[in-house]
C-alpha positions in Angstrom: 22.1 27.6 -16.3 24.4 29.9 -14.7 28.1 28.8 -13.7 28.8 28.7 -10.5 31.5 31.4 -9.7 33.2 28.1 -7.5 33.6 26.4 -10.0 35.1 29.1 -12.9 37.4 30.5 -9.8 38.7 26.6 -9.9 38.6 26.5 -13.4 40.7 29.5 -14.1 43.7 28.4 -11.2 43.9 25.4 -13.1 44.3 27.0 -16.7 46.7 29.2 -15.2 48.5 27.1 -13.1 48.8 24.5 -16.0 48.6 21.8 -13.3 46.3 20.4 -10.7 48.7 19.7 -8.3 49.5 23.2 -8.0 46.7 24.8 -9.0 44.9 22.7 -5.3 47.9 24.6 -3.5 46.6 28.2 -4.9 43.5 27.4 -3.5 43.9 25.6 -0.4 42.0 22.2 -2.1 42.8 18.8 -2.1 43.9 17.5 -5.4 40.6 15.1 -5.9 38.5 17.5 -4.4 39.8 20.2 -7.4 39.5 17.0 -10.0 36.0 16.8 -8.9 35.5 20.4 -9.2 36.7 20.6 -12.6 34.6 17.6 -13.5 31.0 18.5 -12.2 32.2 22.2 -14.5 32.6 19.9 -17.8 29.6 18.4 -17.3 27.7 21.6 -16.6 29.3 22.9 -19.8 28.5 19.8 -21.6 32.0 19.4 -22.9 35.7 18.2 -22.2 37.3 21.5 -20.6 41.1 20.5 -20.6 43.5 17.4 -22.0 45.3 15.8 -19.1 48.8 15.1 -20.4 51.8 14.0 -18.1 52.9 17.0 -17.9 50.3 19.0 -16.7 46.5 20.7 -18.3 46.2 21.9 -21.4 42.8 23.7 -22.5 40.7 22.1 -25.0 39.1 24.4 -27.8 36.3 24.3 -25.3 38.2 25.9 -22.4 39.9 28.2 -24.7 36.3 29.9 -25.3 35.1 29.3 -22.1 38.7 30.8 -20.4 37.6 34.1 -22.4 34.6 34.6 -20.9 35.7 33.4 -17.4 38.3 36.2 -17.1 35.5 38.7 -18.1 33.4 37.6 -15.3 36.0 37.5 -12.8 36.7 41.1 -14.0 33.0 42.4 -13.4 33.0 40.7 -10.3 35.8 42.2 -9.0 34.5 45.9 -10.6 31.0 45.2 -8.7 32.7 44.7 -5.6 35.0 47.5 -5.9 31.8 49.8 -6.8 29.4 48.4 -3.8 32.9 49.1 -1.5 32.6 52.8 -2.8 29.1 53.0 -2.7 29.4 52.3 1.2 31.4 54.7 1.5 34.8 52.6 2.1 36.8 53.9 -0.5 36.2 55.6 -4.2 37.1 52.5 -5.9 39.8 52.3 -8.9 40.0 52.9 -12.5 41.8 50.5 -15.0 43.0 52.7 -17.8 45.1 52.0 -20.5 46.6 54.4 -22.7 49.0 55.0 -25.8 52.4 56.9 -24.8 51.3 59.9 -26.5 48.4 59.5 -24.3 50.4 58.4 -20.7 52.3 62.0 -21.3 50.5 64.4 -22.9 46.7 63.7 -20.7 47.3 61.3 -18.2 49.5 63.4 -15.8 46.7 66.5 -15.7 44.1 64.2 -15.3 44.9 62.2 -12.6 46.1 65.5 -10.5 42.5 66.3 -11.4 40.9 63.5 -9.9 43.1 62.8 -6.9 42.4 66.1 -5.6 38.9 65.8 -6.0 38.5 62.0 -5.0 41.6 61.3 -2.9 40.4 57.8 -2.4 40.6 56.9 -6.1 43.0 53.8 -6.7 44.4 54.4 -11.1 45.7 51.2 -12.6 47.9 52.3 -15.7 48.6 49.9 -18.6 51.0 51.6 -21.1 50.8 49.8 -24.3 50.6 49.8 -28.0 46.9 49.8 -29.7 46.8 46.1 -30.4 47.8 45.3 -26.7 45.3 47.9 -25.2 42.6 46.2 -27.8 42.9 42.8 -26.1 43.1 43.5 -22.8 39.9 45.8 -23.3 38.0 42.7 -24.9 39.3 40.8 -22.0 38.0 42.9 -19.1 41.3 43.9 -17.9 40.7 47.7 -18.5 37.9 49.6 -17.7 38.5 52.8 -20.5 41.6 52.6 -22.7 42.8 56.1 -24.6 44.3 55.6 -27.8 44.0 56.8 -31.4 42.4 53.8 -33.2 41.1 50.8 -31.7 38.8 48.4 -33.8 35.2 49.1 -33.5 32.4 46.6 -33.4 30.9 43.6 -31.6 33.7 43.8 -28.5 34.9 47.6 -28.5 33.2 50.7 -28.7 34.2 54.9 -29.0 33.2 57.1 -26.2 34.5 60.1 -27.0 36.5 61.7 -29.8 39.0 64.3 -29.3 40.0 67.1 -31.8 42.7 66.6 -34.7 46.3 67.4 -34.1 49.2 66.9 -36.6 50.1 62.7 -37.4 53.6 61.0 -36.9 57.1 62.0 -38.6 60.1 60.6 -38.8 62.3 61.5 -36.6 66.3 61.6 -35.8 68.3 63.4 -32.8 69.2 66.6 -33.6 73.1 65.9 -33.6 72.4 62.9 -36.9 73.3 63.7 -40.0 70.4 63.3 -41.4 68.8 66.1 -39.6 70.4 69.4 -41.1 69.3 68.0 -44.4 66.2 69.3 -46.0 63.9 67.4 -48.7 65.2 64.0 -47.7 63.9 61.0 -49.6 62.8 57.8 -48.2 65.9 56.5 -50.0 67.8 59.0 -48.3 66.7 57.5 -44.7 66.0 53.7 -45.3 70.0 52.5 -44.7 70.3 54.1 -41.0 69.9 52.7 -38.0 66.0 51.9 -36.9 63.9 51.0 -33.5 60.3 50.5 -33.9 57.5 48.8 -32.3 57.6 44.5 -33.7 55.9 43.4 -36.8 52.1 43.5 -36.9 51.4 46.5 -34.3 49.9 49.4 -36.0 52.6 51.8 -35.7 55.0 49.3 -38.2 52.0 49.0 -40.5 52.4 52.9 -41.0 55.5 53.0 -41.4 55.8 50.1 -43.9 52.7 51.5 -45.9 54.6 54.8 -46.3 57.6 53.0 -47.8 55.5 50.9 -49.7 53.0 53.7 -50.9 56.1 55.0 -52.5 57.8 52.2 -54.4 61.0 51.7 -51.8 61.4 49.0 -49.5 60.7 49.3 -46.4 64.1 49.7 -44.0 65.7 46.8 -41.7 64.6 47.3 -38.2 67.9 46.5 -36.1 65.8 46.8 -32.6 62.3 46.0 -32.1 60.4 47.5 -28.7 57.4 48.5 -27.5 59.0 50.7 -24.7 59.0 54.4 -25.9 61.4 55.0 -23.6 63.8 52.7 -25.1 62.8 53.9 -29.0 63.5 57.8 -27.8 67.1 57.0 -26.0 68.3 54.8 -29.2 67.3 58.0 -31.1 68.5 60.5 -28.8 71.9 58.8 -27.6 73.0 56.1 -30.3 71.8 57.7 -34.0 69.0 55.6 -34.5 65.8 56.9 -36.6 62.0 56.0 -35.4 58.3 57.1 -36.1 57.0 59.4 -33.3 54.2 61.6 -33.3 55.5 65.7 -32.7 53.7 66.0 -29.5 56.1 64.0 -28.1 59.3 65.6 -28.9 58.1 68.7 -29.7 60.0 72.0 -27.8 63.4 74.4 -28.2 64.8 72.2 -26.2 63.8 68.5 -27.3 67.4 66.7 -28.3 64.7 64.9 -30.9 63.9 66.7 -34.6 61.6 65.9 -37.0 63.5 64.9 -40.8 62.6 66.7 -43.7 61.3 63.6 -46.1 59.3 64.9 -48.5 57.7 61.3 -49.0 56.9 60.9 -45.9 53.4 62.3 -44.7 50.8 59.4 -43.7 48.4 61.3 -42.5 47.2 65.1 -42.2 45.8 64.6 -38.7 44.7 62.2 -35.9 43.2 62.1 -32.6 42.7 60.7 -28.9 39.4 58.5 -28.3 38.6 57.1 -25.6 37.0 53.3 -25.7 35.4 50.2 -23.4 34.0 47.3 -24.4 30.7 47.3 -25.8 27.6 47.8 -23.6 30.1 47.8 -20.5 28.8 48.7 -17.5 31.3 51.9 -15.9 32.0 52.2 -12.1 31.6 55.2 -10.2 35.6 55.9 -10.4 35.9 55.0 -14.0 33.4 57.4 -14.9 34.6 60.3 -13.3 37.8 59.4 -15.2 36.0 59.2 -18.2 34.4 63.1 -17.9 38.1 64.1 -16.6 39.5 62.7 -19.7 36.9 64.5 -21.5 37.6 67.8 -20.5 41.5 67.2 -21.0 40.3 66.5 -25.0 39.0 69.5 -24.6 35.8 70.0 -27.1 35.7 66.0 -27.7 32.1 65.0 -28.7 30.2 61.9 -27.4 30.7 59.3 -29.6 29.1 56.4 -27.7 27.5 55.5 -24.8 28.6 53.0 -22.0 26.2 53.1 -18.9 28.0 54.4 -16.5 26.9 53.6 -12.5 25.4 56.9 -11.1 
């Protein structure tokens, strides 16, 4: 039977909320009227949705699976609206994209010039994030196309398109560290200075532990932990600090960024962009045109996937 979209729009203000009290004032309801609610959903479902503690709702197992699935739908519904709005002739809808920094600098900027020129209407939504992060929030419907350089494949997440190879990450310093005018460095040689890098378990750290590691030397203390590249290139640049970058973002005469000379230190010859959506997603009018802009920004990507797009 299918659920009432009443009743998940109910459900979700309470899981959000954390409370029925105030979850009634997001929606205009009467507290028993949203108890109600929220029962007559349970018993649809067949099972107990949240625990009611004294201080507030707490999701069951149950309401953890089904909150999954409820943000999803809420997502396509509000993608179905924004496409039938287009299709009217109201607007060109919007495009949720979220993309790697590499990606935010480097395609992002000719892209969108692109596309506003030629669909002036189009609303962009820009989520800049590491891989893991872009990875959920594609699985949960909050992105419609998300560019980055590897996202797990399978059930949830699926590769569009596949850009050419260009040159992996390096360590890098500002050009005034010591470190820098220094050639054939060892990882020795770079593991005592000062580091910023993304937090444990993002794949960026992985790399750079599994170089250290690969080699026999421990892996450095990380003294700050971001995700903001901003942040990780203005730590290098102004305060000594050493990170893991890929060259196209520093790259130039007149970077104040360097790559170091470690001899130890390659992780990989090559990588590239792809562009993703979750698996058998269903693309909007906007969000395709995005995804043939993005395309031609890649330059000779091929296909690697298929997401119906809307026509």
């Amino acid at each position: 039977m299918p659920l009432d979209s009443r009743l998940v729009t109910a459900f979700l203000a309470v899981a959000e909320q954390g409370s029925l009290s105030r979850a009634a004032q997001v929606l205009n309801l009467t507290q028993p009227a949203l108890t109600r609610t929220i029962k007559r959903l349970e018993a649809q479902v067949g099972a107990p949705l949240f625990e009611r503690q004294p201080t507030g709702m707490t999701l069951t197992a149950y309401g953890e699976v089904l909150l999954r699935r409820a943000r999803i739908l809420e997502s396509e519904t509000q993608t179905t609206l924004s496409e039938i709005r287009a299709l009217r002739g109201i607007g060109q809808g919007s495009v949720r994209l979220g993309v790697v920094s590499s990606a935010a600098e480097v395609l992002l900027p000719p892209s969108i010039m692109r596309m506003g020129a030629a669909f002036p209407e189009t609303v962009f939504s820009i989520v800049v994030g590491l891989e893991d992060e872009l990875a959920v929030r594609l699985v949960h419907g909050e992105l419609d196309l998300a560019v980055a350089f590897h996202l797990p494949e399978g059930q949830d997440i699926q590769c569009l398109v596949r850009g050419p190879s260009h040159e992996g990450c390096c360590f890098v310093s500002g050009r005034g560290h010591a470190l820098a005018s220094r050639a054939n460095l060892s990882l020795e040689d770079i593991r005592e200075a000062n580091w910023v890098l993304p937090p444990e378990g993002t794949s960026v750290r992985s790399q750079v532990s599994e170089v250290f590691a690969r080699n026999g030397v421990p892996a450095p203390d990380v003294r700050v932990e971001t995700q903001s590249l901003l942040v990780m290139k203005a730590l290098v640049e102004r305060a000594g600090f050493l990170t893991w970058l890929p060259p196209m973002l520093f790259e130039g005469v007149a970077s104040p960024l360097v790559a170091l000379d470690v001899r130890q230190a390659q992780m990989q010859s090559s990588r590239s962009f792809s562009i993703y959506c979750r698996t058998n997603s269903l693309l909007t009018v906007a969000a395709s045109r995005a995804l043939q802009q993005l395309r031609k920004e890649l330059g000779f990507g091929h296909q690697a996937g298929g997401a119906r797009g809307a026509t």
